[in-house]
C-alpha positions as CSV (number, residue, x, y, z in Angstrom):
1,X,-8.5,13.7,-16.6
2,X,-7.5,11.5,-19.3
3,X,-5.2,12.8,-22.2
4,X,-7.1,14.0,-25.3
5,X,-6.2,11.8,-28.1
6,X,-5.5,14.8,-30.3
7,X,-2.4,15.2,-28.2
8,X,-1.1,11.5,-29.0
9,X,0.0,9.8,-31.5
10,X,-2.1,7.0,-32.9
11,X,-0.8,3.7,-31.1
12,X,-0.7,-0.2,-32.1
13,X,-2.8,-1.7,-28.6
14,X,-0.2,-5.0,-27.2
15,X,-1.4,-8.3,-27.8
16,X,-2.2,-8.8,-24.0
17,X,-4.4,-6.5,-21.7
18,X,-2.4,-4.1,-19.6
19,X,-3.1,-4.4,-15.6
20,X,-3.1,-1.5,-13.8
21,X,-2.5,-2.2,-10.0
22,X,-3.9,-0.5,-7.5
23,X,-3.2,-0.1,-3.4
24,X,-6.6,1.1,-2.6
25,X,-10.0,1.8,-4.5
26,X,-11.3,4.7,-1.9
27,X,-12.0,8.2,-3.6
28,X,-8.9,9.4,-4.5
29,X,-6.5,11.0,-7.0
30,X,-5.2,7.7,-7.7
31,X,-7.7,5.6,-8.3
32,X,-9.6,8.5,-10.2
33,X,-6.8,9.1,-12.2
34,X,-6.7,5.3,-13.4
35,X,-10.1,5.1,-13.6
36,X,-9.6,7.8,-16.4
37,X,-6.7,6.0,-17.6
38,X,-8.3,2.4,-18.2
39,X,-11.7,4.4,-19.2
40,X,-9.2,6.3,-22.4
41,X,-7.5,3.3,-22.7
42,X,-11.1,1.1,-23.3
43,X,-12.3,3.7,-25.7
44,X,-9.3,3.3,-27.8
45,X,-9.9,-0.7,-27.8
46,X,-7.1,-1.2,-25.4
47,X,-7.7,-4.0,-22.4
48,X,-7.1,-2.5,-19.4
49,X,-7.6,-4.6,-16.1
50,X,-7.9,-3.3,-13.0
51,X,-6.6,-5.5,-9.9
52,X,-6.6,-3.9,-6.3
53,X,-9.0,-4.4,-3.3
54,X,-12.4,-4.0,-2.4
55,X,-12.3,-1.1,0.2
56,X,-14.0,1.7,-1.5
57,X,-16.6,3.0,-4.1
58,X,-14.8,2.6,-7.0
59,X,-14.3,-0.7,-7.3
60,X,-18.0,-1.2,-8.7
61,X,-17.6,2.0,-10.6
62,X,-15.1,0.4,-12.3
63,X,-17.1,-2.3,-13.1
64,X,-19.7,-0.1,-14.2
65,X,-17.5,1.5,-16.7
66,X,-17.0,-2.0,-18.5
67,X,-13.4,-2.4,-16.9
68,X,-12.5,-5.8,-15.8
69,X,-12.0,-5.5,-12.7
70,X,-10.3,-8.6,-10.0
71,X,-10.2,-8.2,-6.3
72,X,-6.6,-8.0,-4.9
73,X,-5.8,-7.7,-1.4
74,X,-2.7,-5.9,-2.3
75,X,-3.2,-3.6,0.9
76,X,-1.8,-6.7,2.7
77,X,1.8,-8.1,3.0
78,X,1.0,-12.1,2.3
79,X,2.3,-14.3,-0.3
80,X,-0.7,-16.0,-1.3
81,X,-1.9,-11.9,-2.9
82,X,1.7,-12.4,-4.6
83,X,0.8,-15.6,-6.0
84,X,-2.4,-14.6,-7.0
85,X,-1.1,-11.7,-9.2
86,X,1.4,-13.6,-10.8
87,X,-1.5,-16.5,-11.8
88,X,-4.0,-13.0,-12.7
89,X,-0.4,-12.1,-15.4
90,X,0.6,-15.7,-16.4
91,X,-3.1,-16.6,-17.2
92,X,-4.5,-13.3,-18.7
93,X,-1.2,-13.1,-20.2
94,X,-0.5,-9.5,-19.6
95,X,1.7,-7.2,-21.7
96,X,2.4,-4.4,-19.0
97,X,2.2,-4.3,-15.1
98,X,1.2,-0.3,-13.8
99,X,1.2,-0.3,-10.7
100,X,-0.1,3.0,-8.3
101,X,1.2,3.4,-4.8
102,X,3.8,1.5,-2.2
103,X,2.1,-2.2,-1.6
104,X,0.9,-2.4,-5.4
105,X,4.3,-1.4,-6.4
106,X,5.9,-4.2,-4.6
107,X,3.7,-7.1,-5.4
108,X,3.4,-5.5,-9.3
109,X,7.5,-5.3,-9.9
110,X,7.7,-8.8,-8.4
111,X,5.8,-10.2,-10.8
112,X,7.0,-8.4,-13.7
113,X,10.4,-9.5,-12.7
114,X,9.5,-13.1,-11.9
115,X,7.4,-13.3,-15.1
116,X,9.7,-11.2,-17.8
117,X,7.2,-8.4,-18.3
118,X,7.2,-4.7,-18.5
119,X,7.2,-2.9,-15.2
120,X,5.6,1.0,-14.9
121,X,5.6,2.8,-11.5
122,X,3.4,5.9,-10.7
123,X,4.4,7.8,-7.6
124,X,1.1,9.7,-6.0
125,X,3.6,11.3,-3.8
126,X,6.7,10.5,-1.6
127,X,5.4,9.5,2.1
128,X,7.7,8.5,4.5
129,X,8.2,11.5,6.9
130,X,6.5,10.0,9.3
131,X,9.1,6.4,9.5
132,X,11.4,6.2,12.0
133,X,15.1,6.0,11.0
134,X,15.7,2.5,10.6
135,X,11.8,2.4,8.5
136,X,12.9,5.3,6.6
137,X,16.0,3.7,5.3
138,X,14.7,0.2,4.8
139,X,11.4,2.1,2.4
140,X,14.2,3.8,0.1
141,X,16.4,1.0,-0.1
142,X,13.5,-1.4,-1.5
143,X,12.3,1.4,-3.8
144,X,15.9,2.0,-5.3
145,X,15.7,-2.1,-5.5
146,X,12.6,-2.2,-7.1
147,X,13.4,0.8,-9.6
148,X,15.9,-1.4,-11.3
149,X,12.7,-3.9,-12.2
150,X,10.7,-1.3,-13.7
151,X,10.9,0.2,-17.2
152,X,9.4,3.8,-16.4
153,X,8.7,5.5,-13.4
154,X,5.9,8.0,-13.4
155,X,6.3,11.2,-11.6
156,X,2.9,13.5,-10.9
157,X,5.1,16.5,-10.6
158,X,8.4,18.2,-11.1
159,X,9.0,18.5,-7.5
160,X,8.1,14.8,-7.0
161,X,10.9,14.3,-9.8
162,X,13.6,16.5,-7.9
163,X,13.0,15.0,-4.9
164,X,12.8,11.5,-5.9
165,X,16.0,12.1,-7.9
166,X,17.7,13.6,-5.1
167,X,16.7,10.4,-2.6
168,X,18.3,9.0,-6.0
169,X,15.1,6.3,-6.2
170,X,15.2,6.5,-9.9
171,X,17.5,7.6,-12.8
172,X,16.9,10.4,-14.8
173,X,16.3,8.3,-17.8
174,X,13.3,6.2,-16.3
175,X,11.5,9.1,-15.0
176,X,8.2,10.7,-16.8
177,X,6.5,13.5,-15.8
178,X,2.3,13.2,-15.7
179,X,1.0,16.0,-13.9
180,X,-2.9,14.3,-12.8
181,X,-5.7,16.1,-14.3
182,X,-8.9,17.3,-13.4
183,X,-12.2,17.3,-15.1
184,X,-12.6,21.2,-15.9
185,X,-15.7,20.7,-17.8
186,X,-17.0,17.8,-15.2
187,X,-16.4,19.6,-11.7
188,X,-18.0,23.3,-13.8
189,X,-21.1,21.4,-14.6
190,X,-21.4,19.6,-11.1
191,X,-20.7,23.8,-9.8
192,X,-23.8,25.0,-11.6
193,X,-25.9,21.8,-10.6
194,X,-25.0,23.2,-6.9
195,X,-25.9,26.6,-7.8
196,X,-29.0,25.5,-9.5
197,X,-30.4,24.1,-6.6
198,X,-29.3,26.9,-3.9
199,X,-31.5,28.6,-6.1
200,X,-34.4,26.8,-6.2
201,X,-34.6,26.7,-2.1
């Protein structure tokens, strides 16, 4: 769930649209959560764009919501995606590069190296338990690498935080913690809608 502007103070929108990145647009807690995100961030007259690929639902509903949204293979390890995002940045000329999950992450932090802009991270989770050794290693030296890139780093839990402080894949510093939400008001209704029509059979 997006925060409630009550909770926030009131803030001056960047002169460029802010790109949020994303590895996947399947249903999901991350790509719900940034469709809550750009959806907040629209409503306050903020221009969110939403770049990722075209493997899931959300993609249109993203459109549907008024988001600009661009088709990004960033699911793929190739450098013409790379060169894509940094023409989507250069051209739209972005003011801040979030990026959600491992191949969005890399492609995002290139960019915003390459290009001079402002780097955020989200981590949905740390998932390499299943890497060999040599994998294992190689994944938390390229995140430690690509932390130094990125202004924040976005943490959807305390014990993400711990651990990703104790893999030391961040500094204290950078880290935020934004526990994802969930629609109380949204999943109750779609409960009695359910209910409703048990009843009626």
């Amino acid at each position: 769930m997006a925060p409630r502007a009550a909770t926030l103070p009131r803030m001056t929108p960047p002169p460029g649209p802010i790109l949020e990145l994303l590895v996947s647009t399947q249903p999901g807690g991350g790509p719900q959560h940034v469709l809550a995100v750009a959806t907040w961030l629209r409503a306050r007259r903020w221009r969110p764009i939403v770049a990722g690929p075209r493997d899931g639902a959300l993609f249109d509903r993203f459109r549907e919501s008024g988001i600009e949204t661009v088709e990004l293979a960033t699911d793929r390890l190739r450098p013409r995606t790379l060169l894509a995002l940094r023409r989507l940045v250069s051209e739209r000329g972005v003011s801040l590069i979030h990026s959600h999950g491992k191949g969005a992450g890399l492609y995002g932090r290139l960019v915003a190296r390459l290009l001079g802009v402002p780097a955020v991270h989200t981590l949905h989770g740390l998932h390499f338990e299943g890497y060999g050794a040599a994998a294992r290693a190689a994944y938390l030296a390229l995140e430690r690498r690509l932390s130094r890139w990125t202004r924040v780093i976005v943490n959807v839990s305390r014990a993400q935080e711990a651990e990703g402080l104790a893999l030391r894949l961040f500094d204290r510093r950078q880290s935020r913690v934004v526990v994802n939400g969930v629609d109380v008001a949204r999943l109750g209704a779609t409960a009695l809608e359910r209910w409703d029509a048990r009843a009626a059979l």
